[in-house]
N, C-alpha and C positions, 0 to 999 in steps of 0.2 A: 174706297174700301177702308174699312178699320183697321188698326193694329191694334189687337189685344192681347196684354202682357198678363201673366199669372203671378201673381206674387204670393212666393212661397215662406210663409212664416217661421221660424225655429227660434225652439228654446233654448234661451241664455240660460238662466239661473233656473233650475229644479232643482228641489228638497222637499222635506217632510217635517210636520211639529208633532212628539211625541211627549206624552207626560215621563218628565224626567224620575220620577218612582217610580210607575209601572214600566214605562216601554211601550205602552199601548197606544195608537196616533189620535190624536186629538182633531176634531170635525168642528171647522167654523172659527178657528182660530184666525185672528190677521197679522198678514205680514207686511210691510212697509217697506219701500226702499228709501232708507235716509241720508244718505250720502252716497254720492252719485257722479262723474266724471262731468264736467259743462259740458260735452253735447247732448248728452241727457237732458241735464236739466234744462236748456234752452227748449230740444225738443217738447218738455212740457209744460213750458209756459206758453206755446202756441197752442198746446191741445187741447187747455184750462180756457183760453177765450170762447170757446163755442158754448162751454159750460156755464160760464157768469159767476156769479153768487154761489150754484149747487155744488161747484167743485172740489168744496173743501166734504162735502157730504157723499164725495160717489164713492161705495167702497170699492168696484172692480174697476181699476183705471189701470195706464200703464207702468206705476209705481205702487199701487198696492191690490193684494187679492187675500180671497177667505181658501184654506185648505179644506180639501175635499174630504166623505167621507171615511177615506184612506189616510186622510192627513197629509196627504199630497198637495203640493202649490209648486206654480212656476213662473216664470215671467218672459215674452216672446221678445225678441228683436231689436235686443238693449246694445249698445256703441262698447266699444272696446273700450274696458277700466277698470278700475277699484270702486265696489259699492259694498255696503253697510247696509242689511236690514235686520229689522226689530219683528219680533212674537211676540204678540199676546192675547189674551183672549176676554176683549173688557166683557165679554157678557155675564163673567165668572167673578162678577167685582174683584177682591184683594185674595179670591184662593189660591191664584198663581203669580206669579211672576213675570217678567219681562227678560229677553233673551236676545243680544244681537250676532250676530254673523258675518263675517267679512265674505267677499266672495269676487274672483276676479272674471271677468269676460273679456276674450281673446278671439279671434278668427285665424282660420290655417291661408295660406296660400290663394286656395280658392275660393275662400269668403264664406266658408262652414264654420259656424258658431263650433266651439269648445264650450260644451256645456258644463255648468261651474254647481257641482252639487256640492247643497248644504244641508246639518242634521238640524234642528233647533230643539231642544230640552228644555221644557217650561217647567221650572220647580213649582213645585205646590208649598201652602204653606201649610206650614207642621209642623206636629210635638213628637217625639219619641223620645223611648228610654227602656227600663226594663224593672220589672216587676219583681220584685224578690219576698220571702217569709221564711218561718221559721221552718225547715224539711227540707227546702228544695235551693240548694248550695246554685243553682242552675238555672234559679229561676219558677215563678210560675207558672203552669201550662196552662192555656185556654181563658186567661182571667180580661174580663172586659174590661175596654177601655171606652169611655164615649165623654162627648163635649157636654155639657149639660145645657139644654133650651133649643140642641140644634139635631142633628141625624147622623150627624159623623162620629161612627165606633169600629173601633178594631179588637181582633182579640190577641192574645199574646202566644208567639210561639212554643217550640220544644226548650227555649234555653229563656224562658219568660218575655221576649223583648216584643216592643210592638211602635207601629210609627202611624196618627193619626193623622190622614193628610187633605186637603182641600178645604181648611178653618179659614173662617174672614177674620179679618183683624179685629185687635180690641183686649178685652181683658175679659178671659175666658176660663171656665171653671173643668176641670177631668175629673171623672168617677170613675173611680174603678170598683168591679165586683166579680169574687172567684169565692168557688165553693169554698166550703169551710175556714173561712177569712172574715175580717171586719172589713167593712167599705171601706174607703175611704177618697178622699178627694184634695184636691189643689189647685191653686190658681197660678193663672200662667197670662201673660202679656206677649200678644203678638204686635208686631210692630211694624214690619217689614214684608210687602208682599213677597214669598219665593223662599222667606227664610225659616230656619226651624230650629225650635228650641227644645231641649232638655229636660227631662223630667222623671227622678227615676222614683219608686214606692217600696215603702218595705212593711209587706201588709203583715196584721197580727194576728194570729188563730183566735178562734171563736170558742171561749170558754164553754167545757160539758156538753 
């Protein structure tokens, strides 16, 4: 006769990846465990031999997964320790950022995961600043902002300000245009995927 044992999986590490300016969860993003306790790691240097060569190419292994369309990720039936994983989302080239998370994994008594939730915040890269002219001590309201050559524009609030966010790097030119104002424009250099830079305008009314 057989003896068949059930083995019941549970989650260590669940969390979520949310764009760190909206709040909204990001779908498809990857997470990575990059430091990891030795019986981990040992653990998957046995489970990378069955894989050969592809293993550096599998995205759902037992150290890395893609978040769901909720943004949800988690990882099942990791050894008690201290791990380190990293966010990002290469398919987004340089609009975001890179994000890591410490996260400890623990068991009670009876050998129930303590599940170790983590947020992750993927900044976007961006300009903000605030629009000002001659009337409006506060700001202008509604005055576009947009990248020039690309589709990223935002308009500016009640108190003129405005944050254009998900730019690839490089050296990037802002237009801006609000009714009864002159255009105008400037260049800006992004450098740093996640990071964002400054840029304020102080538009001129439009003579007659």
């Amino acid at each position: 006769m057989m003896n068949w044992q059930v083995r019941r999986h549970q989650v260590a590490i669940a969390g979520w990846v949310v764009d760190g300016a909206t709040g909204k969860p990001v779908a498809g993003a990857g997470v990575e465990i990059t430091a990891m306790p030795a019986a981990f790691k040992e653990r998957l240097k046995h489970v990378s031999l069955s894989y050969g060569k592809r293993w550096t190419r599998v995205v759902e292994r037992p150290d890395r997964t893609c978040t769901r369309p909720d943004g949800l990720f988690y990882f099942l039936d990791l050894p008690d320790g201290n791990y380190t994983l990293r966010a990002a989302i290469p398919s987004f080239g340089s609009r975001y950022g890179k994000v890591q998370q410490s996260a400890v994994v623990s068991h009670d008594a009876k050998g129930n995961t303590k599940v170790a939730f983590v947020k992750c915040a993927l900044q976007p890269t961006a300009v903000k600043g605030q629009i000002t002219g001659s009337g409006h001590k506060s700001g202008v309201v509604l005055a576009e902002v947009r990248v020039k050559g690309s589709g990223e524009r935002t308009f500016t609030d009640a108190q003129g300000l405005y944050a254009v966010t998900g730019i690839e790097l490089g050296n990037r030119t802002l237009l801006v245009h609000a009714q009864g104002y002159r255009s105008e424009s400037l260049a800006v250099t992004l450098k740093e995927p996640g990071a964002s830079e400054t840029r304020n305008f102080n538009l001129t009314r439009e003579s007659g």
